[in-house]
C-alpha positions in Angstrom: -10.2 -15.3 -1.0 -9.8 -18.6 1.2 -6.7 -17.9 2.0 -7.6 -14.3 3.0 -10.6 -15.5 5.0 -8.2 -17.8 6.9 -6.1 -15.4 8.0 -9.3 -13.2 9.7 -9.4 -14.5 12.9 -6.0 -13.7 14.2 -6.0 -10.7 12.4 -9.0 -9.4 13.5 -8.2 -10.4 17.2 -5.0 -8.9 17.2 -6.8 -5.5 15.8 -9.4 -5.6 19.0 -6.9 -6.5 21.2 -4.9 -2.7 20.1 -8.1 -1.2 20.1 -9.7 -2.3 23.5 -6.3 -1.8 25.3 -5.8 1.6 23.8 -9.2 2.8 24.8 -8.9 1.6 28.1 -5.5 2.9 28.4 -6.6 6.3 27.0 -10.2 6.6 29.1 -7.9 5.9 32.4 -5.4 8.6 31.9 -8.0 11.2 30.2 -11.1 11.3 33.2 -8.6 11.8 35.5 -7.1 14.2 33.8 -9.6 16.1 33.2 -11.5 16.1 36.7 -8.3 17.7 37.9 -8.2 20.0 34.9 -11.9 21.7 36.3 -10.5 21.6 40.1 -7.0 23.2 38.9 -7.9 26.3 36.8 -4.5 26.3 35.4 -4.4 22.8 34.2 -6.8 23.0 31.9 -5.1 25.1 28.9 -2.0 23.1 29.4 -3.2 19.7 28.7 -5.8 20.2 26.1 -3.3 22.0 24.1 -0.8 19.0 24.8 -3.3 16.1 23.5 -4.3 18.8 20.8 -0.3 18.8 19.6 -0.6 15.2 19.6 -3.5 14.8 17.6 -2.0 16.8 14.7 0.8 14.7 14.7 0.1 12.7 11.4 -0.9 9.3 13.0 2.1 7.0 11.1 4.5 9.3 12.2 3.5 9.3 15.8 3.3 5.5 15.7 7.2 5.0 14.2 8.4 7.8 16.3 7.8 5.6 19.3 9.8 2.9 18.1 13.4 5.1 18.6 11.6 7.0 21.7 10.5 3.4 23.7 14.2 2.0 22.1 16.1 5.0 23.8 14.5 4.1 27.6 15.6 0.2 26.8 11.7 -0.8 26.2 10.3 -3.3 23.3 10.4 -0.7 20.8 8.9 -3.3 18.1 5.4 -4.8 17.9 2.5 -4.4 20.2 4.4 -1.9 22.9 4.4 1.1 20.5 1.5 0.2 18.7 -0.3 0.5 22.3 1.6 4.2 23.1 0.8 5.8 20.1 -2.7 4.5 20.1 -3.1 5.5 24.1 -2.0 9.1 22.8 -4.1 9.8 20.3 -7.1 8.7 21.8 -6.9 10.8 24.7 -7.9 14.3 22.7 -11.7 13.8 22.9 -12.1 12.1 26.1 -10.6 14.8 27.8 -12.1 17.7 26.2 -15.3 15.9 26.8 -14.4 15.1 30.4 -13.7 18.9 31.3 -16.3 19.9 28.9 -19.2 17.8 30.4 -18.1 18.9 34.1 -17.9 22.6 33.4 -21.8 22.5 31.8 -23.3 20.9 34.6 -25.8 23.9 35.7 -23.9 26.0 38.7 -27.7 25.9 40.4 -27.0 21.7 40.9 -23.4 22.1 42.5 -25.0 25.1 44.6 -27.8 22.8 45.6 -25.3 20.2 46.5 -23.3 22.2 48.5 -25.8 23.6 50.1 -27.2 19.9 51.5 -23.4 19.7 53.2 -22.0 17.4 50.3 -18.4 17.1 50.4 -16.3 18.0 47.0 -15.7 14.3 46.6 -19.3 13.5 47.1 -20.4 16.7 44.9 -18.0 14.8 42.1 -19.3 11.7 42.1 -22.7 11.9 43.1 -23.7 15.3 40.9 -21.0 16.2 38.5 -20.2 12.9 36.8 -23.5 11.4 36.3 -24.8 14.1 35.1 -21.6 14.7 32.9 -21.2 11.0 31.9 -23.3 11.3 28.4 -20.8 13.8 27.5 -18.0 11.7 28.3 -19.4 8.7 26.7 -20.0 10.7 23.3 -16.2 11.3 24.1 -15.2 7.7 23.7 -17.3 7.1 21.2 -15.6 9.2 19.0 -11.9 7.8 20.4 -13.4 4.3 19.7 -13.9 5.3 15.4 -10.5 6.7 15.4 -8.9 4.2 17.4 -10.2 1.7 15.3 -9.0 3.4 12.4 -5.4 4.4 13.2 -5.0 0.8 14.6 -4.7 -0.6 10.9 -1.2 1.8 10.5 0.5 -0.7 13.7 1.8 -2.6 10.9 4.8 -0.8 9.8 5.9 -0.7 13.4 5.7 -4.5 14.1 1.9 -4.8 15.2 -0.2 -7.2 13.2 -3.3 -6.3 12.7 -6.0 -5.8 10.1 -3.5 -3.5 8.2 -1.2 -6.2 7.3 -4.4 -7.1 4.9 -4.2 -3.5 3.6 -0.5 -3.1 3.7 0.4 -5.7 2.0 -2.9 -6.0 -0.7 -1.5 -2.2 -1.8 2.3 -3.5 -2.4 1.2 -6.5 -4.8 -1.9 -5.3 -6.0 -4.4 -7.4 -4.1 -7.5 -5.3 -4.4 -9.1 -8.4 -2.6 -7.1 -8.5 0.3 -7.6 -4.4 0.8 -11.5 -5.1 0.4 -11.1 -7.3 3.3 -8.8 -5.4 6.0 -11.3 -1.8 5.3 -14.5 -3.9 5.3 -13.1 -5.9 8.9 -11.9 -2.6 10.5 -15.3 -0.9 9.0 -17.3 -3.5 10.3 -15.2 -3.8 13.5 -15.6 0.3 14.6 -19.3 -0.1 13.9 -19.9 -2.5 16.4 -18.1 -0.9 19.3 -19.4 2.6 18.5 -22.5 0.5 18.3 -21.6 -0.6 22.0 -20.3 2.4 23.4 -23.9 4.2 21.8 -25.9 1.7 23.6 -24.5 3.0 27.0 -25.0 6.6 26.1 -28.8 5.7 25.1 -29.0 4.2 28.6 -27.5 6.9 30.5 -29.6 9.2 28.9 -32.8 7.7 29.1 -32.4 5.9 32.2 -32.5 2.3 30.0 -30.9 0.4 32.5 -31.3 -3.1 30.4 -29.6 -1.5 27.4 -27.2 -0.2 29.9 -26.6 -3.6 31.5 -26.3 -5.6 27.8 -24.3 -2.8 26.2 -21.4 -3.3 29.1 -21.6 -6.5 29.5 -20.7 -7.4 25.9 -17.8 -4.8 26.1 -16.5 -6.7 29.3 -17.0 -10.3 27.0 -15.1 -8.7 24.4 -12.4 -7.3 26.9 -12.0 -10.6 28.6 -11.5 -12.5 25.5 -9.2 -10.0 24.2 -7.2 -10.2 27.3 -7.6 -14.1 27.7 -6.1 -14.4 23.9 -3.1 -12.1 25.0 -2.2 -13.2 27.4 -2.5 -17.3 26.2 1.1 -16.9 25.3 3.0 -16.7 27.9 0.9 -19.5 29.8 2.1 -21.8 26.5 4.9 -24.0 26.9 5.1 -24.2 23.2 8.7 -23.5 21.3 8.8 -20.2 20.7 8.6 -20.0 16.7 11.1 -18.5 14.7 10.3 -15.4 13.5 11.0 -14.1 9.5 10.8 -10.2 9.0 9.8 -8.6 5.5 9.7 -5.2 4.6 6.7 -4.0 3.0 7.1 -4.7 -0.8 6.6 -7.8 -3.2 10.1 -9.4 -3.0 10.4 -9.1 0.7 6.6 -11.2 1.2 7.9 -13.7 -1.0 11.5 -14.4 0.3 10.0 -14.3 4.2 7.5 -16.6 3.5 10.1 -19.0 1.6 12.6 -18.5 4.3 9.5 -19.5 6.5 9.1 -22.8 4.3 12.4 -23.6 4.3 13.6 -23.6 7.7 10.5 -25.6 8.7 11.6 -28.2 6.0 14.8 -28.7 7.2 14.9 -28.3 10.6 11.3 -28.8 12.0 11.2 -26.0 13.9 8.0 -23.6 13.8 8.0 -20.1 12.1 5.7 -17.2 12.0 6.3 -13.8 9.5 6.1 -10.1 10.6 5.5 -8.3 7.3 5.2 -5.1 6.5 8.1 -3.3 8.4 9.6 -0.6 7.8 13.3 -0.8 6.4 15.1 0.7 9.7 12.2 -1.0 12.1 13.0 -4.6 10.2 17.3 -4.2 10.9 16.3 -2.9 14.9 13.7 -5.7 14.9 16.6 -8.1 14.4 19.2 -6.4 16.7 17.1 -6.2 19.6 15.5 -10.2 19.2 12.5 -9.6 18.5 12.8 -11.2 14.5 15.0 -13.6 14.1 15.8 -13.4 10.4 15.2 -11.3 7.2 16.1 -10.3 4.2 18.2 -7.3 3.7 20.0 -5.6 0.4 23.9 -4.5 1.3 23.5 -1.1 -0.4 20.7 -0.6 2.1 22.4 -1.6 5.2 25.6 0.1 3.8 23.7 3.6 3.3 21.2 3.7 5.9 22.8 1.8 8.7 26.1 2.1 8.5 25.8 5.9 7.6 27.9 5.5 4.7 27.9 9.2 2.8 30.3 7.4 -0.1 27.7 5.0 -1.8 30.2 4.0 -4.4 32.1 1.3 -3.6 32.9 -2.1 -5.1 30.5 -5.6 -4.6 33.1 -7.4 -2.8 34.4 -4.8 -0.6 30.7 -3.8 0.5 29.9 -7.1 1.2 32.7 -7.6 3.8 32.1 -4.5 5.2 28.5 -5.4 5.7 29.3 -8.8 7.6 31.7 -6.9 9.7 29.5 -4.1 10.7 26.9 -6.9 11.6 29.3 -9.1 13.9 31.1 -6.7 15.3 28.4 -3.9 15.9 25.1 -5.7 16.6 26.6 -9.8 16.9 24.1 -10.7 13.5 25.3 -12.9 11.2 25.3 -12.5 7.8 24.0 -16.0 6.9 24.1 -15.9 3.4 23.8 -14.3 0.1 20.8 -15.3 -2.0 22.5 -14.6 -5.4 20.9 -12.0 -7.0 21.2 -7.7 -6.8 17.9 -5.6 -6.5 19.5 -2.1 -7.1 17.6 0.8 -7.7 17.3 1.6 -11.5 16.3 4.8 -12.9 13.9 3.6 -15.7 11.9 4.8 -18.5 9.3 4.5 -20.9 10.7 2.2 -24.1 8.9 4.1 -26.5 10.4 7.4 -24.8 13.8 5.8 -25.0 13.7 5.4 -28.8 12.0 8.6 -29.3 14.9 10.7 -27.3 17.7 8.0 -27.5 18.0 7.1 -24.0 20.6 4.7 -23.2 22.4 5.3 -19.9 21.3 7.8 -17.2 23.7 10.1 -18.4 21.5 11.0 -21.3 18.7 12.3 -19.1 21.0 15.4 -18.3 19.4 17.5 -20.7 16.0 16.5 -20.9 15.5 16.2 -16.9 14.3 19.9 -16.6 11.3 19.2 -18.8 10.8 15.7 -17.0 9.1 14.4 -14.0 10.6 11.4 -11.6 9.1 9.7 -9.5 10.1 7.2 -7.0 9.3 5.6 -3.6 8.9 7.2 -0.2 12.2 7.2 1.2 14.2 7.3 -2.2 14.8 10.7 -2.4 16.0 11.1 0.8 18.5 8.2 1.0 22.2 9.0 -0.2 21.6 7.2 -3.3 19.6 10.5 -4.8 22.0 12.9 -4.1 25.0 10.5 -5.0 22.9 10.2 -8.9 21.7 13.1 -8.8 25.3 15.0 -8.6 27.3 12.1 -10.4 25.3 12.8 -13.6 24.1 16.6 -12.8 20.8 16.0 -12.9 18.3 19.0 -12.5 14.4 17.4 -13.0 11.4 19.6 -12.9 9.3 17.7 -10.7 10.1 14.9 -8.1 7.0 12.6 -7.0 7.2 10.7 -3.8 4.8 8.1 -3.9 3.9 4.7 -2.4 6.6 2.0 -4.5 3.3 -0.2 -5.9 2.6 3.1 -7.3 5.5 4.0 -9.8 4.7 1.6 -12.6 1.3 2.5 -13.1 2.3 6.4 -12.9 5.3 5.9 -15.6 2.3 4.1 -17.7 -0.2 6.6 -17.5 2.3 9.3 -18.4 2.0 11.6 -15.1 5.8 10.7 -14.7 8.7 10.3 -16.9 11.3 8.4 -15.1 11.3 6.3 -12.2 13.2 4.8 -9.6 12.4 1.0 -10.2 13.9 -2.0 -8.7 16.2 -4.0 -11.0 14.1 -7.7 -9.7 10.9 -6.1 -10.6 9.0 -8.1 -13.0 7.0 -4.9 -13.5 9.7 -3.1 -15.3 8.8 -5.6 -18.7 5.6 -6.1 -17.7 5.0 -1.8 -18.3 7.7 -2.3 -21.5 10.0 0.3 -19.4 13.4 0.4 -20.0 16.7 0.5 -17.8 18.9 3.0 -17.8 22.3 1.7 -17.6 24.5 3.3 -14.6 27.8 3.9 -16.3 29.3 5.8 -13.8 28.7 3.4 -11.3 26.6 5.9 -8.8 24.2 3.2 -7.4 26.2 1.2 -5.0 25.4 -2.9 -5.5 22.7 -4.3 -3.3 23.2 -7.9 -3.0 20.1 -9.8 -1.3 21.8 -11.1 2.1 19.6 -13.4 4.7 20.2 -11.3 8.1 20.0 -13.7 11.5 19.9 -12.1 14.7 22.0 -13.6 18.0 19.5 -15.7 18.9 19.9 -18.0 16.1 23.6 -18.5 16.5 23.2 -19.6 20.5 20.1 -21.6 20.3 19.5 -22.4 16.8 22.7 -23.2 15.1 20.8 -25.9 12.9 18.6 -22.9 11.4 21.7 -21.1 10.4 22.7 -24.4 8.4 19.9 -24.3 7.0 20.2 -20.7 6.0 23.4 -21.1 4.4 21.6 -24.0 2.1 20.2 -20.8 0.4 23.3 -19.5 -0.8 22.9 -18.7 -4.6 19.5 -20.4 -4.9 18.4 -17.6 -6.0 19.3 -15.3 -10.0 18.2 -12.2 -10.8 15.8 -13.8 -13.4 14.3 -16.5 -11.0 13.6 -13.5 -8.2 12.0 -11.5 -11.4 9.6 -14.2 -12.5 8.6 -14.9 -9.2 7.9 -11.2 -8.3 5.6 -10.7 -11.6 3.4 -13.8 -10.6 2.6 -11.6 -8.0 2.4 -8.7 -9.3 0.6 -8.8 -12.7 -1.0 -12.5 -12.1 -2.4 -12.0 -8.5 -0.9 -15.1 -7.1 -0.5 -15.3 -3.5 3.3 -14.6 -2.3 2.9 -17.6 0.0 2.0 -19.9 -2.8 4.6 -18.2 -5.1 7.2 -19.1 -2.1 5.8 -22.6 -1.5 6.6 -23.3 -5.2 9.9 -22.3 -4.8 10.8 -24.1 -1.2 9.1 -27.3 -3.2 11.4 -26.9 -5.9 14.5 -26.8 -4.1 13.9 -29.0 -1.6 13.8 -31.3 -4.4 17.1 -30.2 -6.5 18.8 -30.7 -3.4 
């Protein structure tokens, strides 16, 4: 817990920074908008049905599908940037409605009275409409505010840190503690700025002009120190560290943060992780500079970025054509292999093994219209499926997407039959399940490879060294251990990594 609580602060920060930026972003463009949507009778329909569309966009997906959107106009399509426009977006929905809804109530008798004193429009607006309106459109932002707050904590996949990194990552290694932590902060963080944004809306109502004056002038502490803390970095004329990417699953926390250890061992230089990315936002990450190294599986890169539709093809050969498709398409470098494969595996049951005599996945044929699979999010729509799927004519009578720390427990429990596991996963003997051996060779070889963007290779070369020093430090049974002391035994990936940079450091 510690080390949970020492990560709070810039976690925490980062989370208000989204949040206050958003809602100013989204209040600006909104009560505009929608002072010209009650002068322009036919701009009203048009834009509340717009922000309407956006707001059923399911929030992750409107977050990720800025990162191709801002990539395609040449903009930082990782990190804070899209986390900002897709937070913007969504909250503009209620303070707009509110806006045009809190100007179209105010009772026609005022804005005749107004008029009728010679008031100009402008002065009718701002000295009659929008004061009178202004609890309305505070009751607006209140409610932008809670959801703000809320959708903020999904900026992780996309490169933002924030209090979802606590969540993100607590649901891939089953750290209940570190979940506990990332709701209750983002809980405790909406409460008090809709406490805040209340306080104003008490003192617009009922004329409490020193709740009025406190409520707004801890919003403009809290907005100062969240801009004084982002903007602190480019005023530092500290080296800028070298970033380590993960994607969002056990093995990935623990090789980033062991990268991490082990470039700052050997070569002094600073380091900071970006977990939690998705697999195609990790590879663009890299290509367009913003992370400077990951971790990355050759089946993966062959499939997804190089577009491959043949999956099958031999270890050696893939591997080349990896390396070449990163120097020659994006100018990465394939530093290094670590020396194990994490392949996807169908797996099941032991017991059900014995029971039906399951030996390779070819023995599922028959059986797989009375069976269930499950497997991770994107598994089923990756080449590898299909490629399987056909190669061994498999027909099952269910397939289960579900989050990847989620598999196990649903092969335990019996509400699936066979899932997609990874081969490094200490899990697999940990839930007595059993591989499936690929004898038609179907699943394409996914050697672990340490990724380095261009940066590294102009200004870092002694990192690259460094990286190479990895090659083969790392078997399929050492990667497996170290997984399950996350997974089953709750250890920290960090300290799991530590243990491993401490260990090599001294064997070589």
């Amino acid at each position: 817990m510690t080390e949970l609580l020492a990560l709070l602060p810039s976690y925490l920060t980062a989370h208000l920074q989204l949040t206050l930026l958003a809602l100013l972003l989204s209040t600006g463009l909104s009560v505009p908008l929608g002072i010209a949507a009650t002068r322009i009778a036919w701009l009203e329909q048009p834009s509340l049905a717009l922000a309407g569309i956006i707001q059923t966009v399911p929030s992750l997906a409107l977050l990720a599908a800025m990162v191709p959107v801002l990539a395609a106009l040449d903009l930082q399509s990782i990190g804070f940037l899209p986390a900002i426009v897709g937070l913007t977006l969504y909250g503009v929905l209620p303070v707009l409605r509110n806006t045009v809804t809190g100007i179209a109530g105010v009772d026609p008798a005022l804005k005749e009275a107004a008029r009728g004193v010679g008031m100009t429009s402008r002065q009718q607006l701002l000295r009659v409409e929008l004061p009178l309106a202004m609890p309305v459109i505070v009751a607006g932002i209140r409610t932008a505010t809670v959801w703000v707050v809320g959708i903020a904590t999904l900026s992780t996949p996309v490169g933002a840190t924030s209090l979802g990194n606590y969540i993100f990552s607590g649901l891939q290694t089953r750290n209940y503690a570190a979940i506990l932590v990332g709701c209750v902060a983002a809980a405790g963080l909406a409460l008090l700025l809709d406490g805040l944004v209340r306080a104003i809306e008490v003192g617009l109502v009922r004329r409490r002009r020193g709740r009025l004056v406190a409520a707004l002038g801890s919003i403009a502490l809290l907005y100062a120190y969240a801009g004084g803390t982002l903007a602190a970095p480019m005023f530092s004329d500290r080296e800028r560290p070298i970033v380590v990417g993960a994607k969002s699953f056990t093995e990935q926390y623990i090789l980033s943060a062991a990268i991490a250890g082990w470039v700052e061992h050997q070569t002094g230089r600073p380091t900071s992780l970006l977990q939690s990315l998705g697999s195609l936002v990790a590879f663009d990450a890299v290509d367009s500079g913003e992370v400077d190294v990951y971790v990355d599986y050759t089946g993966t890169i062959w499939a997804n970025e190089m577009g491959r539709a043949q999956v099958r093809a031999g270890r050696a050969e893939m591997l080349e054509g990896v390396r070449d498709f990163l120097e020659a398409g994006h100018g990465m470098t394939l530093a290094t292999t670590l020396g194990f494969e994490n392949t996807y595996a169908l797996t099941v049951r032991a017991a059900d093994a014995d029971r039906f005599g399951l030996r390779t996945i070819g023995d599922l044929a028959n059986l797989a219209p009375r069976l269930a699979i499950g497997a991770d999010v994107e598994f089923f729509a990756r080449p590898e499926w299909p490629a399987v799927r056909d190669a061994y004519g498999l027909n099952f009578r269910e397939e289960r997407a579900m989050d990847a720390s989620l598999m196990y427990q649903a092969a335990a429990t019996e509400e699936v039959d066979v899932i997609s596991a990874y081969t490094t996963d200490g899990r697999i003997t940990a839930y007595d399940l059993l591989v499936l051996e690929d004898d038609r060779g179907a699943i394409p070889p996914y050697d672990a490879i340490v990724v380095a963007g261009a940066r590294l290779a102009r200004d870092a070369p002694d990192v690259l060294d460094a990286l190479a020093r990895l090659g083969g430090a790392i078997d399929a049974e050492r990667m497996r251990a170290m997984n399950l002391r996350v997974d089953e035994r709750g250890e920290d990936p960090a300290t799991v990594a530590a243990a491993f940079v401490e260990d090599l450091a001294g064997g070589r």
